[in-house]
MOPAC internal coordinates of N, CA, C and O (Angstrom, degrees):
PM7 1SCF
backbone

  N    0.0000 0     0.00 0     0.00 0    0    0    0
  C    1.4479 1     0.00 0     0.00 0    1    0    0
  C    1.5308 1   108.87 1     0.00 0    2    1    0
  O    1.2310 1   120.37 1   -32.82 1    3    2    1
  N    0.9558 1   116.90 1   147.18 1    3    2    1
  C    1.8139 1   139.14 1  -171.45 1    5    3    2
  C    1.5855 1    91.74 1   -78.57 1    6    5    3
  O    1.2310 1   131.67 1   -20.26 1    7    6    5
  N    1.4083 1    95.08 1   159.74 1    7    6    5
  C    1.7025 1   101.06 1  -173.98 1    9    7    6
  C    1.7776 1    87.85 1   -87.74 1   10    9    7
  O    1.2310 1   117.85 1   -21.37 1   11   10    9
  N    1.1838 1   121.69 1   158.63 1   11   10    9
  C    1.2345 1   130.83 1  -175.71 1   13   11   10
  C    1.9290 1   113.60 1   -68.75 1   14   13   11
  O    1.2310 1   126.79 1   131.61 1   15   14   13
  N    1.3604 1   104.55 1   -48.39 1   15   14   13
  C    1.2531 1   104.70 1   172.64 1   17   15   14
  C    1.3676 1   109.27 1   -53.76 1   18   17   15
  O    1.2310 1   115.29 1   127.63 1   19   18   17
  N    1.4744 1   126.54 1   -52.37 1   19   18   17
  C    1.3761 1   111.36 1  -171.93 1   21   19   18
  C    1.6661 1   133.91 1   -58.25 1   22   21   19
  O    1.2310 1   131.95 1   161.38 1   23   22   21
  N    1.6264 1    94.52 1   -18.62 1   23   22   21
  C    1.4397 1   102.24 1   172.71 1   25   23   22
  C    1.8177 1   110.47 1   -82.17 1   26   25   23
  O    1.2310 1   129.87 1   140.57 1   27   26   25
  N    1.3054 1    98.57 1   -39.43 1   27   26   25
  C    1.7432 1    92.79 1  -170.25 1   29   27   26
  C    1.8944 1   118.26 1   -68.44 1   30   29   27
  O    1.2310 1   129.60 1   163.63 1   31   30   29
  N    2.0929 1    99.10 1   -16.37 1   31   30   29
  C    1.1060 1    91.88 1   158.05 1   33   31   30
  C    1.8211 1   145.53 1  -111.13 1   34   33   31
  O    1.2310 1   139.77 1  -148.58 1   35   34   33
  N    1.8231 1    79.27 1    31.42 1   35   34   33
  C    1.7863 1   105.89 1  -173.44 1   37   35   34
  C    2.0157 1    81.43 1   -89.32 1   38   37   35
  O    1.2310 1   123.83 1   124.84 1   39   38   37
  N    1.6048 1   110.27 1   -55.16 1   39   38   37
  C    1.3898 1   120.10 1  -168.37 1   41   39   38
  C    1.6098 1    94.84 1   -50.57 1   42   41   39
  O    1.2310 1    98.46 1    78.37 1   43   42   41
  N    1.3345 1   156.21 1  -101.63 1   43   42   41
  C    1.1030 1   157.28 1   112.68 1   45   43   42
  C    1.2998 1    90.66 1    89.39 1   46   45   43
  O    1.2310 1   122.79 1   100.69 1   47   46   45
  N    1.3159 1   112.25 1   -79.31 1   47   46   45
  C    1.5248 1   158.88 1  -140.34 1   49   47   46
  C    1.6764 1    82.02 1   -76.82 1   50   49   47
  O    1.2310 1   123.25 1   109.44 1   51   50   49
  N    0.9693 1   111.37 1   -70.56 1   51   50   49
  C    1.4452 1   120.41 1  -164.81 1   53   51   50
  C    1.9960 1   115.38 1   -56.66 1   54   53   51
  O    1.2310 1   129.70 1   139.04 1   55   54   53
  N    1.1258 1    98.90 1   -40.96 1   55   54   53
  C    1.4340 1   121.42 1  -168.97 1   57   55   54
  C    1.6345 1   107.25 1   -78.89 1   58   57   55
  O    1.2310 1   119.34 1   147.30 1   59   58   57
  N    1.8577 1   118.87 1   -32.70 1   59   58   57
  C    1.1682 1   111.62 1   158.96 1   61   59   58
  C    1.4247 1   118.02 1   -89.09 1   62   61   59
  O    1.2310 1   112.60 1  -158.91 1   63   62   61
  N    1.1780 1   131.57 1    21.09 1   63   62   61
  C    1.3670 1   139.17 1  -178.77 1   65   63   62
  C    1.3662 1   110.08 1   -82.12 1   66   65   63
  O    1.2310 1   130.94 1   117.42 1   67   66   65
  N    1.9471 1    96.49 1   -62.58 1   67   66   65
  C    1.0603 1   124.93 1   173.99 1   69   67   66
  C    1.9060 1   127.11 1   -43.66 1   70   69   67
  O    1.2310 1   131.80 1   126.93 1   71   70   69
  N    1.5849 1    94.82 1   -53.07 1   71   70   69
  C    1.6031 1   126.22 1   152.48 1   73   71   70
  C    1.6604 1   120.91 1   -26.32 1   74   73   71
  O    1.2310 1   129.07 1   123.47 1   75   74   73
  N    1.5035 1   100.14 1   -56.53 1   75   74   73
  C    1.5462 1   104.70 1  -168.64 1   77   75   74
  C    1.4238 1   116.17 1  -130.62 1   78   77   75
  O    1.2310 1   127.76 1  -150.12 1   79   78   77
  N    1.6604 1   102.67 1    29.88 1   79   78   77
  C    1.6929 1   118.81 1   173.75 1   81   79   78
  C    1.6224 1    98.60 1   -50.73 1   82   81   79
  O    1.2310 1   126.94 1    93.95 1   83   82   81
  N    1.5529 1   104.26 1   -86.05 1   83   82   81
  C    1.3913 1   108.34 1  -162.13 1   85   83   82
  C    1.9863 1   112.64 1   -43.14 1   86   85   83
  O    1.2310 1   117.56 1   125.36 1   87   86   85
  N    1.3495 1   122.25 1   -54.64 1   87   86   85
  C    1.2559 1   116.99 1   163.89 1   89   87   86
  C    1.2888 1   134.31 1   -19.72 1   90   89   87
  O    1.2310 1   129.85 1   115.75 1   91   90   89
  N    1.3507 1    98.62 1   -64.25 1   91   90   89
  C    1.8712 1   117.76 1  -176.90 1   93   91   90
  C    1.7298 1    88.82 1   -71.60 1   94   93   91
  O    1.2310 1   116.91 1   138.75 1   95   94   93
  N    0.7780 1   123.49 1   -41.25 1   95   94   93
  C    1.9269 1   113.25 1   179.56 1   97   95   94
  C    1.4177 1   109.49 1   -58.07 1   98   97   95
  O    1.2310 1   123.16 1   110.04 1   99   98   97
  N    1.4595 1   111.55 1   -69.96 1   99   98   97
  C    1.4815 1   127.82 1   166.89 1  101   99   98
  C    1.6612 1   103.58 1    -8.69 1  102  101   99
  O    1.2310 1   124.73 1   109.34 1  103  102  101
  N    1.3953 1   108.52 1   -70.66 1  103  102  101
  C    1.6655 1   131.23 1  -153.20 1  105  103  102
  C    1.3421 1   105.13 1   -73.60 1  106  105  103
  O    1.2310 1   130.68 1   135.97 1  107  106  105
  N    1.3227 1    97.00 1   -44.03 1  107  106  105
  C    1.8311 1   107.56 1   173.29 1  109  107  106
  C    1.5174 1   124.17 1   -39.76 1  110  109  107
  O    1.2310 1   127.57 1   132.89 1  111  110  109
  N    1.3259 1   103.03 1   -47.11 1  111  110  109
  C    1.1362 1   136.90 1  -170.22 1  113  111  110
  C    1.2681 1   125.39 1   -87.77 1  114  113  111
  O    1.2310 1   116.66 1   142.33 1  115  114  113
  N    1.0279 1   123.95 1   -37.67 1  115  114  113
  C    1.8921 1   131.37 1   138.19 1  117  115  114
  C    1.6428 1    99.42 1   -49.03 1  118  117  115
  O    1.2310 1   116.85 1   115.71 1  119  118  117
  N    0.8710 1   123.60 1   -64.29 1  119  118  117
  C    1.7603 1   118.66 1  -154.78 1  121  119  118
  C    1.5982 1    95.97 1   -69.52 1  122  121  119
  O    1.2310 1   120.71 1   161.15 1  123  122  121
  N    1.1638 1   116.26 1   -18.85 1  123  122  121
  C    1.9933 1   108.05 1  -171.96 1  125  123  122
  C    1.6336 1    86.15 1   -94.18 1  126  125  123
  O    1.2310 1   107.11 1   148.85 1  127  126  125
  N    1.4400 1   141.62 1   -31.15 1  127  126  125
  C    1.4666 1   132.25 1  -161.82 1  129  127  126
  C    1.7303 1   106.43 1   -70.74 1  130  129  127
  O    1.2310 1   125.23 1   -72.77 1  131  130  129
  N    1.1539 1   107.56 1   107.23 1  131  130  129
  C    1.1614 1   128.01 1   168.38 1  133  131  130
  C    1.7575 1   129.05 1   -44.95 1  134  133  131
  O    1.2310 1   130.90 1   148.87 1  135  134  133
  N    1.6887 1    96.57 1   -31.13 1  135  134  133
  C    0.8117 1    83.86 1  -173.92 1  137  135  134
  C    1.7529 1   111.88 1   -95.54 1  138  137  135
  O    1.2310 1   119.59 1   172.31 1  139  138  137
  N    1.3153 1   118.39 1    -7.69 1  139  138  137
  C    1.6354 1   117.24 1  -175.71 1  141  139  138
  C    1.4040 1   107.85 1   -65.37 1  142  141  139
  O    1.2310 1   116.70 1    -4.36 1  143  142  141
  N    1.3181 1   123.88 1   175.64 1  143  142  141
  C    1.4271 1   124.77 1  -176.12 1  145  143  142
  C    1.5656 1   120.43 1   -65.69 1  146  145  143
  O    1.2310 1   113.36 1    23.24 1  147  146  145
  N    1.0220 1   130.16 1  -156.76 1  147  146  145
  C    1.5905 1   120.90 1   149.35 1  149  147  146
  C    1.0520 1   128.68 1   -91.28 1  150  149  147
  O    1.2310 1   120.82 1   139.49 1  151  150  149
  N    1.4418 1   116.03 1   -40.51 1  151  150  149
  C    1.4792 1   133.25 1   159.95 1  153  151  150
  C    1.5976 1   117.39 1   -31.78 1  154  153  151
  O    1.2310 1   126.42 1   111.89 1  155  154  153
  N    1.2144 1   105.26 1   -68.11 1  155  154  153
  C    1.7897 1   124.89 1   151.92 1  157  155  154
  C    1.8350 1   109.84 1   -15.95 1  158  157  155
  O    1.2310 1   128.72 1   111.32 1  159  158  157
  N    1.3412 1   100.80 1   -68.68 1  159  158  157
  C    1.5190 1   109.44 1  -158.29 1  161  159  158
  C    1.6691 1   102.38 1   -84.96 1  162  161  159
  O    1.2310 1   134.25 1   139.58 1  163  162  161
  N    1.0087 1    90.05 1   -40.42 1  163  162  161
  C    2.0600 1    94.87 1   165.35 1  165  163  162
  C    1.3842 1   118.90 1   -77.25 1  166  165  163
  O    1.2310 1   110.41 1  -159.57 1  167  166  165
  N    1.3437 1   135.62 1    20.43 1  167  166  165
  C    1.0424 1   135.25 1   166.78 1  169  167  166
  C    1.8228 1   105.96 1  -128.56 1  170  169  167
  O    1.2310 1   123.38 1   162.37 1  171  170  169
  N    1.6112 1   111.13 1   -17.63 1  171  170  169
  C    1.3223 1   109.19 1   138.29 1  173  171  170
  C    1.3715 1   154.19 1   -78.53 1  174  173  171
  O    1.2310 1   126.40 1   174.69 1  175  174  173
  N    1.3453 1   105.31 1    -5.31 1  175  174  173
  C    1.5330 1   135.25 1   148.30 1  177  175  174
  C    1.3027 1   118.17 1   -52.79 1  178  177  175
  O    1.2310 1   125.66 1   127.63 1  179  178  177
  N    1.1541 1   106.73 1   -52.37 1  179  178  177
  C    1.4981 1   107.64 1  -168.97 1  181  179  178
  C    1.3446 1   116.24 1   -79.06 1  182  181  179
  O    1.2310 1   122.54 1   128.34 1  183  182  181
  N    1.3918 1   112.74 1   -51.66 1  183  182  181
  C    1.7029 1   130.23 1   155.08 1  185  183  182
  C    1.7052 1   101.43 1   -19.23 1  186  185  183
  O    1.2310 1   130.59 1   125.84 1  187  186  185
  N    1.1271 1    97.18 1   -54.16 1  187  186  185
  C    1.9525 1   104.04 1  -169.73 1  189  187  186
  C    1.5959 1   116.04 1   -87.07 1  190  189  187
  O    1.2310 1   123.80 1   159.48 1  191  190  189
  N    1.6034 1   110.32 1   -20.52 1  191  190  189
  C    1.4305 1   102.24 1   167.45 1  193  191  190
  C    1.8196 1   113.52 1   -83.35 1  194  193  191
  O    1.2310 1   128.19 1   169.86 1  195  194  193
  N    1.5860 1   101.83 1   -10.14 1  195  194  193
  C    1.3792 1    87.60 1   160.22 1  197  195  194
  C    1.4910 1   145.08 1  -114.48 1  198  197  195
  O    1.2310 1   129.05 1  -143.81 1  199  198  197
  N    1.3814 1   100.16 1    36.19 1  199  198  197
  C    1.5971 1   129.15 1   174.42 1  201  199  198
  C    1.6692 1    83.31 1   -67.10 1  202  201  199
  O    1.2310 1   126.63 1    -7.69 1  203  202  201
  N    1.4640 1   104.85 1   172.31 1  203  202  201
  C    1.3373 1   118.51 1  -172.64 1  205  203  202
  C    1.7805 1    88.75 1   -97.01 1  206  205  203
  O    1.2310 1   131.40 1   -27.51 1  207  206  205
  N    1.3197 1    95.60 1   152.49 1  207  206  205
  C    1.7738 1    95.44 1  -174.73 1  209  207  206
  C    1.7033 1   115.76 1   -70.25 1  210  209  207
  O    1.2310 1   132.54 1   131.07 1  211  210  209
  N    1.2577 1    93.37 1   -48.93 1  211  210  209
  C    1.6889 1    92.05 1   170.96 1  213  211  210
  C    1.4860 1   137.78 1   -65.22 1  214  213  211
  O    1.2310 1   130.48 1  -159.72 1  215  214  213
  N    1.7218 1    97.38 1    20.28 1  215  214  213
  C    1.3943 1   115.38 1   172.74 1  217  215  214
  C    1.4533 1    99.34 1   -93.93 1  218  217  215
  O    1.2310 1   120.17 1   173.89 1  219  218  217
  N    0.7884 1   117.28 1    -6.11 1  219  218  217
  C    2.1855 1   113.67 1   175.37 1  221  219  218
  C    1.4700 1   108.90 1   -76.48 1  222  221  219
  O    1.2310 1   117.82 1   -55.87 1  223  222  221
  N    1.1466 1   121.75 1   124.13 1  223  222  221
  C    1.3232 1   144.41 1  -169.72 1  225  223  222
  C    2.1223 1   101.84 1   -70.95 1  226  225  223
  O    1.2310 1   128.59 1   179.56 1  227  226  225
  N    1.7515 1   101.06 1    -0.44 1  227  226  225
  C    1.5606 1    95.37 1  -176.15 1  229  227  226
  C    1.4436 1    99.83 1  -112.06 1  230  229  227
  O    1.2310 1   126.47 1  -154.39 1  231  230  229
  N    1.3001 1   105.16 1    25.61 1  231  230  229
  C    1.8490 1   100.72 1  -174.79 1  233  231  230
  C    2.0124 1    91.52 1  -131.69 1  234  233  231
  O    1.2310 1   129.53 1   177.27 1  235  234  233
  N    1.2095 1    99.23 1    -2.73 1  235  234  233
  C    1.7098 1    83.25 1   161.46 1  237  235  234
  C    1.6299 1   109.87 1   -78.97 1  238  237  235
  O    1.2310 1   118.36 1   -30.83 1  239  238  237
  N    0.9067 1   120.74 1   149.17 1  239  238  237
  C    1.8065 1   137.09 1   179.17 1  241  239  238
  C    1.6390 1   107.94 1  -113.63 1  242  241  239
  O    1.2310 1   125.16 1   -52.16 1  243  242  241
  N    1.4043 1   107.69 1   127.84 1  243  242  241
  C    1.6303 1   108.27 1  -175.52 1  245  243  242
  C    1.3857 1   100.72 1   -71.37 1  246  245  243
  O    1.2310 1   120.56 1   -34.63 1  247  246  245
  N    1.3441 1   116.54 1   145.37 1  247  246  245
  C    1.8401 1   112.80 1  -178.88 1  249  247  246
  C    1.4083 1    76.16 1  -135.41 1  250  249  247
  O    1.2310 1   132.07 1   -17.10 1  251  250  249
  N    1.8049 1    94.30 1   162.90 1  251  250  249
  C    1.5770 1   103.86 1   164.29 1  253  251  250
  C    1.7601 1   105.98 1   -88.00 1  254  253  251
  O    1.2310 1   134.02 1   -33.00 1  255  254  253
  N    1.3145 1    90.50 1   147.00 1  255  254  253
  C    1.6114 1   100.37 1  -177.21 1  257  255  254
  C    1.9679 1   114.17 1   -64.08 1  258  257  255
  O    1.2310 1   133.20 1   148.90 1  259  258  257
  N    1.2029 1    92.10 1   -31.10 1  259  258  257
  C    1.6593 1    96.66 1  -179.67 1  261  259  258
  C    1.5178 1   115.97 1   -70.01 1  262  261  259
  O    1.2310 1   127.03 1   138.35 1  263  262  261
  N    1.5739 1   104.09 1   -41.65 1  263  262  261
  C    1.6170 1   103.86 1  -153.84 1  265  263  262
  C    1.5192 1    94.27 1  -120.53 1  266  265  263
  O    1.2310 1   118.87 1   152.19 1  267  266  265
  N    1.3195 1   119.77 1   -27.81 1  267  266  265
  C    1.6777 1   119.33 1  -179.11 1  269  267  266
  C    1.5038 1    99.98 1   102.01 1  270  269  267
  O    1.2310 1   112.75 1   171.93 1  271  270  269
  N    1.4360 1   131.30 1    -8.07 1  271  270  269
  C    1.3799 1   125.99 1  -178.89 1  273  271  270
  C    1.9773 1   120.88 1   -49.87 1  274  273  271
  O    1.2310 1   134.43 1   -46.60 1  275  274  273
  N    1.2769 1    89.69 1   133.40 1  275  274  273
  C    1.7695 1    88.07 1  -166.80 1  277  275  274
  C    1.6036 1   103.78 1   -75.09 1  278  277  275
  O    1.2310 1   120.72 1   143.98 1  279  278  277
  N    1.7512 1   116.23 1   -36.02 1  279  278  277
  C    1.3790 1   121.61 1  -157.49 1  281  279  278
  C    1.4525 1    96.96 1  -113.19 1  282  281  279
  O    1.2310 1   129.47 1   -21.30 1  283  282  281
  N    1.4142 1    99.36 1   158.70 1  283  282  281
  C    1.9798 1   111.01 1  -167.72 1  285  283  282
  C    1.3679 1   121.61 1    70.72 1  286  285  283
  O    1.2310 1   113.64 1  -147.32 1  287  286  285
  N    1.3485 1   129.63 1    32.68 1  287  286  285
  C    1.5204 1   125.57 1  -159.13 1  289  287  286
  C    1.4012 1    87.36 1   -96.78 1  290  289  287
  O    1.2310 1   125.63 1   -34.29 1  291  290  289
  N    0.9400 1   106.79 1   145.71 1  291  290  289
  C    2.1290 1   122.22 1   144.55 1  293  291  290
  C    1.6123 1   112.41 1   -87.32 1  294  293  291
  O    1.2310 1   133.36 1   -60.38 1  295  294  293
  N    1.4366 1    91.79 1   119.62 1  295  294  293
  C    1.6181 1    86.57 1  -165.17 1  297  295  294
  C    2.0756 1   105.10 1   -70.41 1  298  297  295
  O    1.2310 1   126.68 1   153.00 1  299  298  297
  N    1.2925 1   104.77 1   -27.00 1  299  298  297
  C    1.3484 1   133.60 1  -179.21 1  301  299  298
  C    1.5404 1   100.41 1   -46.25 1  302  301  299
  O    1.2310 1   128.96 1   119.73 1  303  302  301
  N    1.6856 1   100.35 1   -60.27 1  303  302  301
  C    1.9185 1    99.63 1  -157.17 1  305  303  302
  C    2.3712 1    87.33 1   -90.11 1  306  305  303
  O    1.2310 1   114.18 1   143.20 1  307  306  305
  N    1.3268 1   128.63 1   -36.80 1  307  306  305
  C    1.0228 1   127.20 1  -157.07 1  309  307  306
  C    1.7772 1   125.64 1    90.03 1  310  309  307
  O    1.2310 1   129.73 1   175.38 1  311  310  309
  N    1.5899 1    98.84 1    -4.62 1  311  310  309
  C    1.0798 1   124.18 1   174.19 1  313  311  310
  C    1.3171 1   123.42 1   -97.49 1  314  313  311
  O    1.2310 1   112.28 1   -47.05 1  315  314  313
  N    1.7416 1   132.17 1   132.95 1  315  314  313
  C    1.5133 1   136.29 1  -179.71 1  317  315  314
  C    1.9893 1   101.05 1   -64.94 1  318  317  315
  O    1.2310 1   137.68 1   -14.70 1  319  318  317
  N    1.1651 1    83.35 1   165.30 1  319  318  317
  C    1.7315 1    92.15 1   155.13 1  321  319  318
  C    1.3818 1   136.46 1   -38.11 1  322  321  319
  O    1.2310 1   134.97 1   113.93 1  323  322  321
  N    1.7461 1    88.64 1   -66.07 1  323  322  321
  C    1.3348 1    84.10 1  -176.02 1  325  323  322
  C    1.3144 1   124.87 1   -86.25 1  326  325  323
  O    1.2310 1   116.70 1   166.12 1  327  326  325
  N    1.6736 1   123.88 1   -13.88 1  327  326  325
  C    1.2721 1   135.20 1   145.95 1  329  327  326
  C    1.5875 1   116.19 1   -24.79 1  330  329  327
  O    1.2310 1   124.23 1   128.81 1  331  330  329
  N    1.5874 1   109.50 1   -51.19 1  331  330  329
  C    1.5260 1   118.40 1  -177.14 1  333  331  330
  C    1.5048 1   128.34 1   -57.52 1  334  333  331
  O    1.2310 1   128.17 1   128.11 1  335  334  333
  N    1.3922 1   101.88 1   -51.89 1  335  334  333
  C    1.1989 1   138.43 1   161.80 1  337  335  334
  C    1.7056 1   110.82 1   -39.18 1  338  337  335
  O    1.2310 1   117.78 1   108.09 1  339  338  337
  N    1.2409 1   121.84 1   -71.91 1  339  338  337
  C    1.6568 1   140.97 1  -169.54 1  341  339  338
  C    1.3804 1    83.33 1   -49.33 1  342  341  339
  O    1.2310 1   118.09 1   110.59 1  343  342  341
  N    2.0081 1   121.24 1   -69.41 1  343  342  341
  C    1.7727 1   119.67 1  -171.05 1  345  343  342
  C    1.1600 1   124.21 1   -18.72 1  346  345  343
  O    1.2310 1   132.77 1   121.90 1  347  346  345
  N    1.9669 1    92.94 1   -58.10 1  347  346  345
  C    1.2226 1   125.83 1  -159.07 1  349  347  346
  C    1.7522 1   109.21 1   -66.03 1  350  349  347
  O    1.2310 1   121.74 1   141.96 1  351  350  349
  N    1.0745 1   114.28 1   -38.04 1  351  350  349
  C    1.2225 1   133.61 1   176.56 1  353  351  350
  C    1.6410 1   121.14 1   -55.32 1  354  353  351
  O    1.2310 1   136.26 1   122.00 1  355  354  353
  N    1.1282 1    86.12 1   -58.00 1  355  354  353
  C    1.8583 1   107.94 1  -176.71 1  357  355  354
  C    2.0693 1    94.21 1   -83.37 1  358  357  355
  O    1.2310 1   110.00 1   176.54 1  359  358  357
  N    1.1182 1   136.37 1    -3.46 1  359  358  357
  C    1.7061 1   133.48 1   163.98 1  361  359  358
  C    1.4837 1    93.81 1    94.36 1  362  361  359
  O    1.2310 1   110.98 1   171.79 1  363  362  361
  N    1.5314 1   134.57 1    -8.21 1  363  362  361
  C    1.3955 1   120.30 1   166.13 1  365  363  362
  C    1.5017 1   126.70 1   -21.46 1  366  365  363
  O    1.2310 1   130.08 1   120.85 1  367  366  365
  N    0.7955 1    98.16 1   -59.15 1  367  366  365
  C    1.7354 1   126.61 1   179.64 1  369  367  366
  C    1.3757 1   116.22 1   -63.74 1  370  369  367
  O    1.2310 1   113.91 1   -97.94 1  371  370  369
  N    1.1656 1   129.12 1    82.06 1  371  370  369
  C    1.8444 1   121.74 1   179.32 1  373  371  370
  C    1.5055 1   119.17 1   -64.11 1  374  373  371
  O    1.2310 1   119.22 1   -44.86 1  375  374  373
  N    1.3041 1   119.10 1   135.14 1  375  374  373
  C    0.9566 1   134.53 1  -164.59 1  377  375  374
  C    1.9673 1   120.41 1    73.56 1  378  377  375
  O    1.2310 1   125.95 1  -165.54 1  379  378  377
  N    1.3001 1   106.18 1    14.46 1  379  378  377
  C    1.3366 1   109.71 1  -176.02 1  381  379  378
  C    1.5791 1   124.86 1  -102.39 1  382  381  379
  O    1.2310 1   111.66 1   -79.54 1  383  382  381
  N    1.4159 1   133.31 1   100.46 1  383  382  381
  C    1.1022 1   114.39 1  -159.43 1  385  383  382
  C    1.7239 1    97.02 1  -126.83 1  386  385  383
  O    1.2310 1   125.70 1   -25.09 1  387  386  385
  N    1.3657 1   106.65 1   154.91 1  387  386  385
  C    1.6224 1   101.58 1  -172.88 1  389  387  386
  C    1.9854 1   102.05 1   -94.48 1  390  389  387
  O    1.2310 1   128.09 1   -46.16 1  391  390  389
  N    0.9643 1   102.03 1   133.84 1  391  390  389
  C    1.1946 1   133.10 1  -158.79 1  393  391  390
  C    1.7179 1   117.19 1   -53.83 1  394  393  391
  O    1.2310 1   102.29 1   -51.45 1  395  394  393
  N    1.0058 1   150.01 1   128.55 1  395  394  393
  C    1.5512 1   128.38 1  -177.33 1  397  395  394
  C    1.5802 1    88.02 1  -144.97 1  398  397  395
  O    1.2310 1   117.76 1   -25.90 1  399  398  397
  N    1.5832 1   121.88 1   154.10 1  399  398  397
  C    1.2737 1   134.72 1   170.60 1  401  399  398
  C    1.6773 1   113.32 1  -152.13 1  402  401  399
  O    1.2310 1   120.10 1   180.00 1  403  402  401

């Protein structure tokens, strides 16, 4: 299990992402348009370097939803490995059977 702080400040993370999606797009998008002035696009720079940092959608970290694990996730199920595995084990999982040859 994940230490508790690290999940509540992955959640955090997530919730101002969510918060300042459309913004940080907005701003993005002035500063890549070629055609506005510079003045224009450098005064949308700045606007956007002062969003709070953990509003960037590249500083959330995939955790598994069960255990909080940062590494081995399936981004698909939201679940780690070994999270998968334990389901899989106990018949949670339909159609999942552990393997023998």
């Amino acid at each position: 299990m994940a230490k508790m702080s690290a999940i509540n400040k992955n959640n955090k993370r997530i919730k101002l992402s969510d918060k300042f999606y459309k913004k940080r797009l907005k701003l993005k998008k002035t500063i890549m348009d070629k055609k506005l002035s510079l003045e224009e696009r450098f005064k949308a720079q700045q606007k956007l370097s002062k969003l709070p940092r953990n509003s960037a959608k590249v500083r959330v970290m995939n955790r598994c939803q069960i255990t909080g694990r940062p590494h081995g996730v399936y981004r698909k199920l939201k679940i780690s490995r070994i999270a998968l595995r334990q389901l899989g084990l106990e018949g949670k999982i339909p159609g999942m059977v552990k393997s023998s040859w």
